[in-house]
N, CA, C and O atoms as CSV, one atom per row, in Angstrom:
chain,resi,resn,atom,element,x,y,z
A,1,UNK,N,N,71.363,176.371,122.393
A,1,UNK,CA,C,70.391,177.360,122.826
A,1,UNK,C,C,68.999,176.757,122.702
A,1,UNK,O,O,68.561,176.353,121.624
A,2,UNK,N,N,68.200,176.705,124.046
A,2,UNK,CA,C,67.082,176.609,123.572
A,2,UNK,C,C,65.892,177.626,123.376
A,2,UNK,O,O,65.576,178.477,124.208
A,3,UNK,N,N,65.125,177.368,121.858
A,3,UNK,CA,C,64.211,179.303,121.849
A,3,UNK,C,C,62.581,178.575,122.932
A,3,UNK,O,O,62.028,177.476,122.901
A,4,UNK,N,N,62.462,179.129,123.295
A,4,UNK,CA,C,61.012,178.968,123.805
A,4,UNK,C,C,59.963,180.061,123.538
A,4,UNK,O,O,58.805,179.653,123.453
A,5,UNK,N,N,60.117,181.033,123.429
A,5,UNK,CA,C,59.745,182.127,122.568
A,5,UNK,C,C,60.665,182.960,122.282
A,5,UNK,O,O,61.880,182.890,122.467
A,6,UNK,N,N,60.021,183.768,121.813
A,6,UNK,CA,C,61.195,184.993,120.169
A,6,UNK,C,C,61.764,185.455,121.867
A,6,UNK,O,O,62.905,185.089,122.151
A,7,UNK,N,N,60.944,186.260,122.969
A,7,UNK,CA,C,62.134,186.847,124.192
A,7,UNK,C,C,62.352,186.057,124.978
A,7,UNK,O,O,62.232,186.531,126.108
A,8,UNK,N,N,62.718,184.693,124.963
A,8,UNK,CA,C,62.989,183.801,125.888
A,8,UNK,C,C,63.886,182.723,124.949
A,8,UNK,O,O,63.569,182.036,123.978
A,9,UNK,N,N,65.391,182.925,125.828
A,9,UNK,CA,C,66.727,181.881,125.135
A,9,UNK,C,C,66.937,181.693,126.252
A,9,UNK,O,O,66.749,182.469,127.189
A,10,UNK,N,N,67.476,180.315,126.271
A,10,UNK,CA,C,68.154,179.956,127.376
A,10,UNK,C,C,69.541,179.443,127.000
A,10,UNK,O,O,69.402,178.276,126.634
A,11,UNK,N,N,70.525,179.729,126.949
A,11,UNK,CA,C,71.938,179.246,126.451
A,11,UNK,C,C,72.127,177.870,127.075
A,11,UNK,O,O,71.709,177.667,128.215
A,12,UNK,N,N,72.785,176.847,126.324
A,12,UNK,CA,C,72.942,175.377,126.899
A,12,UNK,C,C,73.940,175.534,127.961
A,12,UNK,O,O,74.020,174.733,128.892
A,13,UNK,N,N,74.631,176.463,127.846
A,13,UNK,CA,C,75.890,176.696,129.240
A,13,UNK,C,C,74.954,176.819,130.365
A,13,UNK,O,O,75.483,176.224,131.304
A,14,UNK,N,N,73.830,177.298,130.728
A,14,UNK,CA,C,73.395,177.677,131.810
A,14,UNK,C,C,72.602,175.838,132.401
A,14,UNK,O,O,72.033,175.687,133.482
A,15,UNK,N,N,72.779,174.848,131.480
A,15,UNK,CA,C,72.163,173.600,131.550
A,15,UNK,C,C,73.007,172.451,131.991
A,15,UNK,O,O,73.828,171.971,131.209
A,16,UNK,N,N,72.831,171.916,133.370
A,16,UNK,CA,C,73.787,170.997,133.411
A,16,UNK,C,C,73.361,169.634,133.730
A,16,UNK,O,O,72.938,169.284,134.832
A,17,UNK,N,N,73.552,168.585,132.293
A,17,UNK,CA,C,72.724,167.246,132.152
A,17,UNK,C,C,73.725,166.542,132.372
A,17,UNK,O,O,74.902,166.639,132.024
A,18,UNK,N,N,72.817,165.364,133.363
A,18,UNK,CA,C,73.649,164.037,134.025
A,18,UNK,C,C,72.981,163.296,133.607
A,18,UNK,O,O,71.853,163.586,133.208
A,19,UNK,N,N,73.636,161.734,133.561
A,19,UNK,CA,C,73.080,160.775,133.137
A,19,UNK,C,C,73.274,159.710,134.539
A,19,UNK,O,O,74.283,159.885,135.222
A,20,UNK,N,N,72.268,158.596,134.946
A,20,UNK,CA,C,72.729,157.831,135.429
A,20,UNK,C,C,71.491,156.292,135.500
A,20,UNK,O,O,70.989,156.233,134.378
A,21,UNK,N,N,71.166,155.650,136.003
A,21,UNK,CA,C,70.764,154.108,135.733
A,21,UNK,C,C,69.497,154.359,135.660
A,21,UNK,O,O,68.966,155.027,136.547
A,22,UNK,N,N,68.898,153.955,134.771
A,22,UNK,CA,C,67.702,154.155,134.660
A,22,UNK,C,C,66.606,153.048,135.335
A,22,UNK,O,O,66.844,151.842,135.390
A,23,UNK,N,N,65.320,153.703,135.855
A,23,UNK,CA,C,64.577,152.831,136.182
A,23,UNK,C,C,63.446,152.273,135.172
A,23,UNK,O,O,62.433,151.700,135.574
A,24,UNK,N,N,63.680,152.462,134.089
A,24,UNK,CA,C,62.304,152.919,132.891
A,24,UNK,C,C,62.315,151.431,131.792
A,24,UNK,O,O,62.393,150.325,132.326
A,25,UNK,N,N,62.250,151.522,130.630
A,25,UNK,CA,C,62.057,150.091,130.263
A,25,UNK,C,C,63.429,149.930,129.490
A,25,UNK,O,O,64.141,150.922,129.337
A,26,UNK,N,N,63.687,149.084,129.157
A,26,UNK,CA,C,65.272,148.495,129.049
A,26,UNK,C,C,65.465,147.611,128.779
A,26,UNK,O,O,66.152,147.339,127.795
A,27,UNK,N,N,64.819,146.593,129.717
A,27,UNK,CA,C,64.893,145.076,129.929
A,27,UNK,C,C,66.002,145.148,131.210
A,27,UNK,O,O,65.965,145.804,132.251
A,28,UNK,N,N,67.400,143.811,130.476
A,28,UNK,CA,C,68.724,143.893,131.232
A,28,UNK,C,C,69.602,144.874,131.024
A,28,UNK,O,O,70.605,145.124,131.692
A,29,UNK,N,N,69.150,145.489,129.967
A,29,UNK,CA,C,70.191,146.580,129.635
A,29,UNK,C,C,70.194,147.866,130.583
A,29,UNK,O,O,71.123,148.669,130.498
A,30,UNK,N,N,68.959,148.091,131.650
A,30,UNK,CA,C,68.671,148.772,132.488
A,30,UNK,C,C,70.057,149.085,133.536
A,30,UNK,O,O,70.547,150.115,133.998
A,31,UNK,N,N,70.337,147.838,133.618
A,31,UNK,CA,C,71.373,147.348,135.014
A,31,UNK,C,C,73.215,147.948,134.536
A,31,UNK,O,O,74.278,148.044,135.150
A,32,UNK,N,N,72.700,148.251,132.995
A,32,UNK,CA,C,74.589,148.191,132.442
A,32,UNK,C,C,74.541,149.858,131.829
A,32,UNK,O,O,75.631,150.401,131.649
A,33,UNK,N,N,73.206,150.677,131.505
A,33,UNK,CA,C,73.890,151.618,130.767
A,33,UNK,C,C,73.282,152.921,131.255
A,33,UNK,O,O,72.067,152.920,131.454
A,34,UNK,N,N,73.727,153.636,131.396
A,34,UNK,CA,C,72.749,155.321,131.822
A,34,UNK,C,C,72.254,155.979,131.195
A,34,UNK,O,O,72.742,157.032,130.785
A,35,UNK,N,N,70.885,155.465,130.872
A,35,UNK,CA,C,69.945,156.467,130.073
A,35,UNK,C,C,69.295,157.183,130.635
A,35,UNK,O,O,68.758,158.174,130.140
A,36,UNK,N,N,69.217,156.820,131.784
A,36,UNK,CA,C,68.114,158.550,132.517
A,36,UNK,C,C,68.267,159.679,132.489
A,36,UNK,O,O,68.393,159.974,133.678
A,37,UNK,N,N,68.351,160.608,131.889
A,37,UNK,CA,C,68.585,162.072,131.806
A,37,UNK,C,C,68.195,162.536,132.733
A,37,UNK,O,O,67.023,162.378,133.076
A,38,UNK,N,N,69.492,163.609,133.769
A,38,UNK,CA,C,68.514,164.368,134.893
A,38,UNK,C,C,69.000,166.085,134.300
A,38,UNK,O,O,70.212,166.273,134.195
A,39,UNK,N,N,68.231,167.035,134.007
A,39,UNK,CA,C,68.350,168.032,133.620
A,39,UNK,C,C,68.538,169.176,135.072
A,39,UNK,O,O,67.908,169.005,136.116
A,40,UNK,N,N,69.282,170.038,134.905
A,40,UNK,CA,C,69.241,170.784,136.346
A,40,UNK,C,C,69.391,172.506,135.876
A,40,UNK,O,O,70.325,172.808,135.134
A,41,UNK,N,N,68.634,173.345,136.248
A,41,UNK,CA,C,68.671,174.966,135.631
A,41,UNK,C,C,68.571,175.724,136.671
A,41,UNK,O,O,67.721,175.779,137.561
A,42,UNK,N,N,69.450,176.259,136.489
A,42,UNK,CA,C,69.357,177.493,137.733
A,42,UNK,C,C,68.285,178.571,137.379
A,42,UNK,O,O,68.612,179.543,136.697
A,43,UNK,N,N,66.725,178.379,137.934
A,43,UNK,CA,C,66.192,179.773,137.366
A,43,UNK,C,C,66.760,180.875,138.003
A,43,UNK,O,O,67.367,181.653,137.266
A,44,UNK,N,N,66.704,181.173,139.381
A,44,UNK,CA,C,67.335,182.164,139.988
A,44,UNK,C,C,68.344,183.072,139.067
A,44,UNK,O,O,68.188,184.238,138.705
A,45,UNK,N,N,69.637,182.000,138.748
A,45,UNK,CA,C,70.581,182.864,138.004
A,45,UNK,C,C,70.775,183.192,136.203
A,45,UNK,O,O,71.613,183.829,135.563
A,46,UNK,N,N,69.316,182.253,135.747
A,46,UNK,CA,C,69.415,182.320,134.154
A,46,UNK,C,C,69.580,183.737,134.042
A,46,UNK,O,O,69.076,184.607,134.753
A,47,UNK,N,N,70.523,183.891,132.839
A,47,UNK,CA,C,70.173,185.290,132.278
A,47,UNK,C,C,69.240,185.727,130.771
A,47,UNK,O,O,69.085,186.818,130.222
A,48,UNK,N,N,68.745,184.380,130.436
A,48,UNK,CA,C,68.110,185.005,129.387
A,48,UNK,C,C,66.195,184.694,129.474
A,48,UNK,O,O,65.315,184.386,128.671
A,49,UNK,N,N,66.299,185.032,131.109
A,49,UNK,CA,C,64.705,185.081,131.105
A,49,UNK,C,C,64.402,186.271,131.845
A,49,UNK,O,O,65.152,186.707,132.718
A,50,UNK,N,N,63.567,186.684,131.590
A,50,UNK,CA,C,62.700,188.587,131.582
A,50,UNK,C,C,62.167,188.233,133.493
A,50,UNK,O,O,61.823,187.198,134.064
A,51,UNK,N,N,62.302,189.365,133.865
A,51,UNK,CA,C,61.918,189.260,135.626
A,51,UNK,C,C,60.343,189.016,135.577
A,51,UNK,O,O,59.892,188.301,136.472
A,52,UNK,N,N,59.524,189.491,134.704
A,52,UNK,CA,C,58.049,188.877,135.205
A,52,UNK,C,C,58.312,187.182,135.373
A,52,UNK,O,O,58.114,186.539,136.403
A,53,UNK,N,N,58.659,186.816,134.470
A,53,UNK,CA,C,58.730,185.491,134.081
A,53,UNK,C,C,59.197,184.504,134.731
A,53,UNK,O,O,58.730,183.371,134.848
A,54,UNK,N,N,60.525,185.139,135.335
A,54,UNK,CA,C,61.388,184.342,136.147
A,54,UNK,C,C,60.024,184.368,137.651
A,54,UNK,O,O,59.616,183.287,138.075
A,55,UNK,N,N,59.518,185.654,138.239
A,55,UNK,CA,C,58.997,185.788,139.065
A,55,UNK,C,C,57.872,184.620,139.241
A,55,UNK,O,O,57.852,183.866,140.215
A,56,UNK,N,N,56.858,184.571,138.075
A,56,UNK,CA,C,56.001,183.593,137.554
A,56,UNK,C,C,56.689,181.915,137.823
A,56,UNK,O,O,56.308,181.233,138.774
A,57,UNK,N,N,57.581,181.499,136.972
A,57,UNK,CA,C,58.364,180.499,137.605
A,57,UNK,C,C,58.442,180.149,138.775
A,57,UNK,O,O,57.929,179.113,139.199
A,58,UNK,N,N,59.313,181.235,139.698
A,58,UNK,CA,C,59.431,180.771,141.170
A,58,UNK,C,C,58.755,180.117,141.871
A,58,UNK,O,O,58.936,179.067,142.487
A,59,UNK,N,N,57.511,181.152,141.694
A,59,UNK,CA,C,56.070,181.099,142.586
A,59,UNK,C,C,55.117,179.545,142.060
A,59,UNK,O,O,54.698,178.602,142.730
A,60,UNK,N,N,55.050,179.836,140.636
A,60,UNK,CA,C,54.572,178.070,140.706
A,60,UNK,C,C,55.184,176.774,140.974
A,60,UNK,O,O,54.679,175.778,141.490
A,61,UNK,N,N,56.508,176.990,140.474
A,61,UNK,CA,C,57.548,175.780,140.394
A,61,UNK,C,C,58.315,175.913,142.274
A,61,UNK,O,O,59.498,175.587,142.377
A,62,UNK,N,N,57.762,176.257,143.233
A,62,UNK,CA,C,58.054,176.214,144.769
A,62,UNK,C,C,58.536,175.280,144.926
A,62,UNK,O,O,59.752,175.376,145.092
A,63,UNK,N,N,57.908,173.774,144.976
A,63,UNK,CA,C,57.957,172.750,145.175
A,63,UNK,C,C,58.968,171.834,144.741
A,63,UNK,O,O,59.545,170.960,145.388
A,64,UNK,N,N,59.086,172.161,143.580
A,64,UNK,CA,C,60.131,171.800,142.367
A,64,UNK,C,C,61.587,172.119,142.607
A,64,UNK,O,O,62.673,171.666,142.245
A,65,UNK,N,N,61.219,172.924,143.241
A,65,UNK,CA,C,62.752,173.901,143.190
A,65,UNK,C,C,63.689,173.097,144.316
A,65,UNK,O,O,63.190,172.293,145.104
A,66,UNK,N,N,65.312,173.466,144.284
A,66,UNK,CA,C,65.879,173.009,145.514
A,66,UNK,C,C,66.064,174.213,146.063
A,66,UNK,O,O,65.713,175.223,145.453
A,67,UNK,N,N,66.537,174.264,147.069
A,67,UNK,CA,C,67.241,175.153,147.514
A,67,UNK,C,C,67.782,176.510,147.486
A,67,UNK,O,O,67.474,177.505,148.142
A,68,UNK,N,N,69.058,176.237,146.167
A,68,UNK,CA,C,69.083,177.504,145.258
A,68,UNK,C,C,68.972,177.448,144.265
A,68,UNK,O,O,69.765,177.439,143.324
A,69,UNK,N,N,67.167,177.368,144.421
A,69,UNK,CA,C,66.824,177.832,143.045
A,69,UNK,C,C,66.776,176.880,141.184
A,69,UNK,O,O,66.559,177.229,140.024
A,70,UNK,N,N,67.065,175.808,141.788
A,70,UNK,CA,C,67.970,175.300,140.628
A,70,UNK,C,C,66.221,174.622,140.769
A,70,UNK,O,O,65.498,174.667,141.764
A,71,UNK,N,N,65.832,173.862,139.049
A,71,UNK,CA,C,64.786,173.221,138.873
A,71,UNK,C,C,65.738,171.985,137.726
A,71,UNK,O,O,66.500,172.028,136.761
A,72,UNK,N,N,64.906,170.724,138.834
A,72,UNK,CA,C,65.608,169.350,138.195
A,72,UNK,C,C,64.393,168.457,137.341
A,72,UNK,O,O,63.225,168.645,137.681
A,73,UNK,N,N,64.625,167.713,136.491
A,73,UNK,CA,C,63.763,167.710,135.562
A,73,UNK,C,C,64.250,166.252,135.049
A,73,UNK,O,O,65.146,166.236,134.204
A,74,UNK,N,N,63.757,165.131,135.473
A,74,UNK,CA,C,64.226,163.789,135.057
A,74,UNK,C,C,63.255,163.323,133.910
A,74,UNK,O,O,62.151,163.785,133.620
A,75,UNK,N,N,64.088,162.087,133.220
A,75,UNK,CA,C,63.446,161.588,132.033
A,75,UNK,C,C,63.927,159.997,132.169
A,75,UNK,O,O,65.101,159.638,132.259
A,76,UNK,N,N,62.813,159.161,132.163
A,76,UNK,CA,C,63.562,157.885,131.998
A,76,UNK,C,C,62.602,157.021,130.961
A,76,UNK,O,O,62.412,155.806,130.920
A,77,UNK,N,N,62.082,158.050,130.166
A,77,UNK,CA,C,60.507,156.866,130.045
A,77,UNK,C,C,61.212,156.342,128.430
A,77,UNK,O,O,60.371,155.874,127.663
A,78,UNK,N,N,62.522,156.394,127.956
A,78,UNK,CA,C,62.728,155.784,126.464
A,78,UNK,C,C,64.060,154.891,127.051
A,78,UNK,O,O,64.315,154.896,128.256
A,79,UNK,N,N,64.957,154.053,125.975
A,79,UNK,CA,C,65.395,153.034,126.239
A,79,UNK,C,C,67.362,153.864,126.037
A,79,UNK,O,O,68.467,153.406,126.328
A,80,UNK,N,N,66.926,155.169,125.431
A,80,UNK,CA,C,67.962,155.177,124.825
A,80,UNK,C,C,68.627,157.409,125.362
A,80,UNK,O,O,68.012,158.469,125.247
A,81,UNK,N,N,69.766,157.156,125.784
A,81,UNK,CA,C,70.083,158.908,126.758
A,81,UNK,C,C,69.606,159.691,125.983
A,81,UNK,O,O,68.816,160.494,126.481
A,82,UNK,N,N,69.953,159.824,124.020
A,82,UNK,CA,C,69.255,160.618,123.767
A,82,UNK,C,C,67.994,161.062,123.177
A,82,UNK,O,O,67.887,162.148,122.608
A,83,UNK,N,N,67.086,160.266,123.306
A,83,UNK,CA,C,65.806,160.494,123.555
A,83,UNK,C,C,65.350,160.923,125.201
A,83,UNK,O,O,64.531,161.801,125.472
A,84,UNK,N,N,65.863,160.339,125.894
A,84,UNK,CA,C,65.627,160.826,127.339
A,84,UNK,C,C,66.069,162.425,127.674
A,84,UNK,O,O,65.461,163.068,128.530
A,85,UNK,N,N,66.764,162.777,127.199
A,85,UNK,CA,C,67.871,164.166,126.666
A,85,UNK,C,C,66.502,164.680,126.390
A,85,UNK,O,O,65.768,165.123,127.273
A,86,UNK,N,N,66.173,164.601,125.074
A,86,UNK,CA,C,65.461,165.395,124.390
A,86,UNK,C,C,63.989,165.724,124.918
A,86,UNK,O,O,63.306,166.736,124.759
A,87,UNK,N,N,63.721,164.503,125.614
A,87,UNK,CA,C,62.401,164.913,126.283
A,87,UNK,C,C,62.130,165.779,127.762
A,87,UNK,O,O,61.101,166.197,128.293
A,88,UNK,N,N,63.671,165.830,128.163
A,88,UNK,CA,C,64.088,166.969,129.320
A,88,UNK,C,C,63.695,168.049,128.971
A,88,UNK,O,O,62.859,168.765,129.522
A,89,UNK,N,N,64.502,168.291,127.671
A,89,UNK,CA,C,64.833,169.609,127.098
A,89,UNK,C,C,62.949,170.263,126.740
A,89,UNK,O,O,62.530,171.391,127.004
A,90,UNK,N,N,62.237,169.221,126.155
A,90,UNK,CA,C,60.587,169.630,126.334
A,90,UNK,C,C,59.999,169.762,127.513
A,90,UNK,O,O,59.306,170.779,127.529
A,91,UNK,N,N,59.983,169.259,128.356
A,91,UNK,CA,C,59.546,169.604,129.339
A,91,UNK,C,C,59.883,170.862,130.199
A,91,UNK,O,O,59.154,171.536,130.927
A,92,UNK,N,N,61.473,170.998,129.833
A,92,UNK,CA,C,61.522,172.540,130.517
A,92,UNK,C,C,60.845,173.077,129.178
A,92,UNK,O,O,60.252,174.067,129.606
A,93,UNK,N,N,60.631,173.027,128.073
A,93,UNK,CA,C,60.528,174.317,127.069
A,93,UNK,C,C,58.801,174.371,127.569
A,93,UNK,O,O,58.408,175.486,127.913
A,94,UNK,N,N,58.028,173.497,127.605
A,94,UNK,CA,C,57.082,173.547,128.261
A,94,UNK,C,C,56.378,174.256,129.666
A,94,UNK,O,O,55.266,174.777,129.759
A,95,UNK,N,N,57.380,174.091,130.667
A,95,UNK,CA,C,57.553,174.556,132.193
A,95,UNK,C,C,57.376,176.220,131.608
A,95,UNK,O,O,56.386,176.888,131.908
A,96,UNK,N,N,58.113,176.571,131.034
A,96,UNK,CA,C,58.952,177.894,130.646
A,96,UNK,C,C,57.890,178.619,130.294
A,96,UNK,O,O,57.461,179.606,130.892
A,97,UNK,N,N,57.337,177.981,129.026
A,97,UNK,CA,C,56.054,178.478,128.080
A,97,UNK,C,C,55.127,179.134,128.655
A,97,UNK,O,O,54.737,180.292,128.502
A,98,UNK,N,N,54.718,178.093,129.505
A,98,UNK,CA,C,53.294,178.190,130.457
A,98,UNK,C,C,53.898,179.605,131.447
A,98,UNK,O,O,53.366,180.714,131.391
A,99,UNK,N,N,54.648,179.399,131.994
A,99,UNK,CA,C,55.362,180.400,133.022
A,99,UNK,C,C,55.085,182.026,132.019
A,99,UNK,O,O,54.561,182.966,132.617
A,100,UNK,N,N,55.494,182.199,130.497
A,100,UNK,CA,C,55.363,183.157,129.809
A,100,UNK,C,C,54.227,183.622,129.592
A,100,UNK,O,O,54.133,184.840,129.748
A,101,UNK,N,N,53.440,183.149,129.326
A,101,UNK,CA,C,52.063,183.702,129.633
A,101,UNK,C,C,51.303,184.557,130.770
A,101,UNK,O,O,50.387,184.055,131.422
A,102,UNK,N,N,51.632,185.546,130.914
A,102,UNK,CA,C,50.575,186.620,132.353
A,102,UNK,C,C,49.132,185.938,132.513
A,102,UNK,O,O,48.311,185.856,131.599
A,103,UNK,N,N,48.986,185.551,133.575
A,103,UNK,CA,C,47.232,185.256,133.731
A,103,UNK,C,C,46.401,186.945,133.536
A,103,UNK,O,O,46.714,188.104,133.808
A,104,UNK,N,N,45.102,186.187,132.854
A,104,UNK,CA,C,44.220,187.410,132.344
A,104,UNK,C,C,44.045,187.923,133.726
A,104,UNK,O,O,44.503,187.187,134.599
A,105,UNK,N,N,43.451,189.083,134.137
A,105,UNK,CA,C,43.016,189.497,135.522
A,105,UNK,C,C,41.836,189.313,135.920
A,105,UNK,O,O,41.019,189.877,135.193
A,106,UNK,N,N,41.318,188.653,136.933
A,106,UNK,CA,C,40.105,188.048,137.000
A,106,UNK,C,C,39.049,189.365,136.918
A,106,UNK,O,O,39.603,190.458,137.036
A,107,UNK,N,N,37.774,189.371,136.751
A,107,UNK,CA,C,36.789,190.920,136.686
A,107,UNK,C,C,35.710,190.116,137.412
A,107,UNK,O,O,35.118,189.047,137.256
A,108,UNK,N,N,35.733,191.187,138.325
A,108,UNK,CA,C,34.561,190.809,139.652
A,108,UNK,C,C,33.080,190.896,138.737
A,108,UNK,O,O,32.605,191.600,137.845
A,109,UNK,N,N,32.681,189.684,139.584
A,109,UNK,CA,C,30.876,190.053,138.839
A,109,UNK,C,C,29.798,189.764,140.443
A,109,UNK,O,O,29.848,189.498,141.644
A,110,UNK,N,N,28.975,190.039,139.395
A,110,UNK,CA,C,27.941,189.704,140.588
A,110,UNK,C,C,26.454,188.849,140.470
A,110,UNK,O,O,25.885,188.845,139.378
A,111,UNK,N,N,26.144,188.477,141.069
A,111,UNK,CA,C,25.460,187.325,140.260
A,111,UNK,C,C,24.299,187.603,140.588
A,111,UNK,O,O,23.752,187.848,141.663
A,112,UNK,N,N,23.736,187.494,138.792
A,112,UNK,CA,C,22.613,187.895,138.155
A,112,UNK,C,C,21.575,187.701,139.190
A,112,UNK,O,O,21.504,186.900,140.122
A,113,UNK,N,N,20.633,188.829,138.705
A,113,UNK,CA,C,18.844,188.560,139.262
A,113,UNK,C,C,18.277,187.391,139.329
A,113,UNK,O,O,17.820,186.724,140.257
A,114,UNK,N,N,18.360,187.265,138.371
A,114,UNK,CA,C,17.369,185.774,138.244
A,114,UNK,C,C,18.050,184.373,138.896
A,114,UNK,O,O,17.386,183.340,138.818
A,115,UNK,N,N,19.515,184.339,139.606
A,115,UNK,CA,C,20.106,183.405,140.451
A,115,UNK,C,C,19.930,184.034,141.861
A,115,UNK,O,O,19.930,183.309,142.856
A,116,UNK,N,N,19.784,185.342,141.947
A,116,UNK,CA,C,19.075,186.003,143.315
A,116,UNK,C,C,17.937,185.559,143.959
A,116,UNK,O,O,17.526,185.364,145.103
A,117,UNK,N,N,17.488,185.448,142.528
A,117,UNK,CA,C,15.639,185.481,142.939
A,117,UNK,C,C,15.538,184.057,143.265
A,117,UNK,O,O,14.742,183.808,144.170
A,118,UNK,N,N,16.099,183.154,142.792
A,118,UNK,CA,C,15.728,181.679,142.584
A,118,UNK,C,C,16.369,181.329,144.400
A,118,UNK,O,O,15.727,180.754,145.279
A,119,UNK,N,N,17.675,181.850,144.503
A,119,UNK,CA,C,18.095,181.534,145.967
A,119,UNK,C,C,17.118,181.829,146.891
A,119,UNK,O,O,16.587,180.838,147.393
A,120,UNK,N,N,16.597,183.262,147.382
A,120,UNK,CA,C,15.528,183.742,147.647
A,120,UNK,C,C,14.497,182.951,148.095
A,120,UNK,O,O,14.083,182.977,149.255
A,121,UNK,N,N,13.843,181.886,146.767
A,121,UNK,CA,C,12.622,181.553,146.923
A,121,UNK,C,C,13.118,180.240,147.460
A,121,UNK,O,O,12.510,179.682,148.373
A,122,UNK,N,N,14.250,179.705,146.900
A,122,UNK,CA,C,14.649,178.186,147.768
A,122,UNK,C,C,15.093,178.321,149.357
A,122,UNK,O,O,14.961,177.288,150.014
A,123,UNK,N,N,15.370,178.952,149.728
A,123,UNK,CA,C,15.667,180.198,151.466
A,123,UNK,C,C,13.886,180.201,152.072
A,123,UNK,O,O,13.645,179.784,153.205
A,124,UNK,N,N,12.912,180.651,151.278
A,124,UNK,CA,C,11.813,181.210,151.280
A,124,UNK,C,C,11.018,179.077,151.938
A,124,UNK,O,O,10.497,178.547,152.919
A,125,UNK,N,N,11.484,178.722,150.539
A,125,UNK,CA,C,10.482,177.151,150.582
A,125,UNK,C,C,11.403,176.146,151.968
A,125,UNK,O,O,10.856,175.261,152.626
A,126,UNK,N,N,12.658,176.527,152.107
A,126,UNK,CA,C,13.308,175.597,153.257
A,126,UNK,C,C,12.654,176.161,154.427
A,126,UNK,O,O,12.200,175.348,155.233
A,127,UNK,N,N,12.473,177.837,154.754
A,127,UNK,CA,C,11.837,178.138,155.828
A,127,UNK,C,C,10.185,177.588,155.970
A,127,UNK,O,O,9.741,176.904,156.892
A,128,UNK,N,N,9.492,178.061,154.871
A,128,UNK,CA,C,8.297,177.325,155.407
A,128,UNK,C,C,7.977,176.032,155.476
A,128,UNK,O,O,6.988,175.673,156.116
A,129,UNK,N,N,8.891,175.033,154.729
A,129,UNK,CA,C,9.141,173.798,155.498
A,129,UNK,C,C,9.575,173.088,156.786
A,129,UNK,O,O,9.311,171.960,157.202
A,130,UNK,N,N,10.385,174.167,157.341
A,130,UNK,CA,C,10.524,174.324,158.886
A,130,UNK,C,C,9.843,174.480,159.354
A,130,UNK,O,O,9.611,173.604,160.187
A,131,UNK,N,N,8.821,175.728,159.319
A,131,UNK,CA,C,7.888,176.244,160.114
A,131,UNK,C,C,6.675,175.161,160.307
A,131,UNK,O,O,6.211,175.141,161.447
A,132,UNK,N,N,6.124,174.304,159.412
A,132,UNK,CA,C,5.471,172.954,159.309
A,132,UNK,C,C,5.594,171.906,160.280
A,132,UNK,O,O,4.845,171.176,160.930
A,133,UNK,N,N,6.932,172.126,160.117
A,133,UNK,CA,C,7.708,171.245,161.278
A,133,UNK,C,C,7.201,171.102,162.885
A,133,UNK,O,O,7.037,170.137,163.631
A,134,UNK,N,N,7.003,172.859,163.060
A,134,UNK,CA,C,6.965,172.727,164.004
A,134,UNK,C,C,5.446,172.560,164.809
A,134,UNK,O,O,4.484,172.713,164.055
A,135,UNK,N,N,5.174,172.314,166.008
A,135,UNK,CA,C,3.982,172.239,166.396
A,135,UNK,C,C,3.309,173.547,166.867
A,135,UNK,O,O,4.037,174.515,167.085
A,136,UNK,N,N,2.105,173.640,167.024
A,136,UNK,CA,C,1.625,174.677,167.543
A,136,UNK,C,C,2.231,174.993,168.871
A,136,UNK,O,O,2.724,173.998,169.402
A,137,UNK,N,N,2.350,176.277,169.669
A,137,UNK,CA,C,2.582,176.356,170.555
A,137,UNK,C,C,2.030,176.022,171.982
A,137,UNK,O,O,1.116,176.840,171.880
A,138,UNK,N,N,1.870,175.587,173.002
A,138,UNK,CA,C,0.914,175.452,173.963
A,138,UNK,C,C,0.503,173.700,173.693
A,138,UNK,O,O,0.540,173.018,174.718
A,139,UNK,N,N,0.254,173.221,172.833
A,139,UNK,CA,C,-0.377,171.748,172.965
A,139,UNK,C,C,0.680,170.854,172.957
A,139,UNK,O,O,1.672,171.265,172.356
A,140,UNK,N,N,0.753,169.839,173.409
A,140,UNK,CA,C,1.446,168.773,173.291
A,140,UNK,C,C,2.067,168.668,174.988
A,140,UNK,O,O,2.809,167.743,175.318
């Protein structure tokens, strides 16, 4: 089970980790043993994540996602599967975390007098720098 918060478990049954050749550092041992961890989760069908959350997920992790739903999550950056394992397993607890959090709701403002006034007078100094510009009417 992994906890990611007190209402968020994800049971290891719902987790299905493959291993296969890694591209990461190794040396020769790269070529003979499978340390890459590829992690694969069905958010769509988890059952131990809350519908805001899962909703939150979807919508950021778009890109990420395949098809149905499933989010894949590779690791190759240690020499050895289970450290590569374990740093899967952070990165979703991470993915997840961030996803748990509701964004605050933004509160409309309006911007202050004194950034009014200052626009105003820079509007004010570009026009009569134009107007300089130009020549009198009738001569030339």
């Amino acid at each position: 089970m992994i906890i990611i918060a007190q209402d968020i478990r994800i049971p290891l049954s719902e987790i299905e980790l493959t291993y296969a050749r890694s591209s990461g550092p190794g040396g020769q041992n790269v070529n003979k043993v499978n340390s890459k961890a590829v992690l694969r989760w069905s958010v769509v069908r988890s059952a131990g994540l809350p519908d805001d959350v899962r909703a939150r997920l979807l919508s950021r992790l778009g890109p990420r996602l395949t098809r149905d739903g499933e989010l894949v999550i590779a690791s190759d950056r240690f020499r050895d599967q289970t450290r590569n394992r374990e740093d899967c397993f952070e990165k979703l607890r991470e993915i997840v975390a961030a996803a748990s959090h509701a964004p605050r709701p933004r509160k409309k403002t309006k911007p202050s007098g004194a950034s009014r006034r200052k626009a105003r007078e820079n509007k004010k100094r570009q026009s009569e720098k134009k107007n300089l510009r130009r020549g009198v009417r009738g001569e030339g």
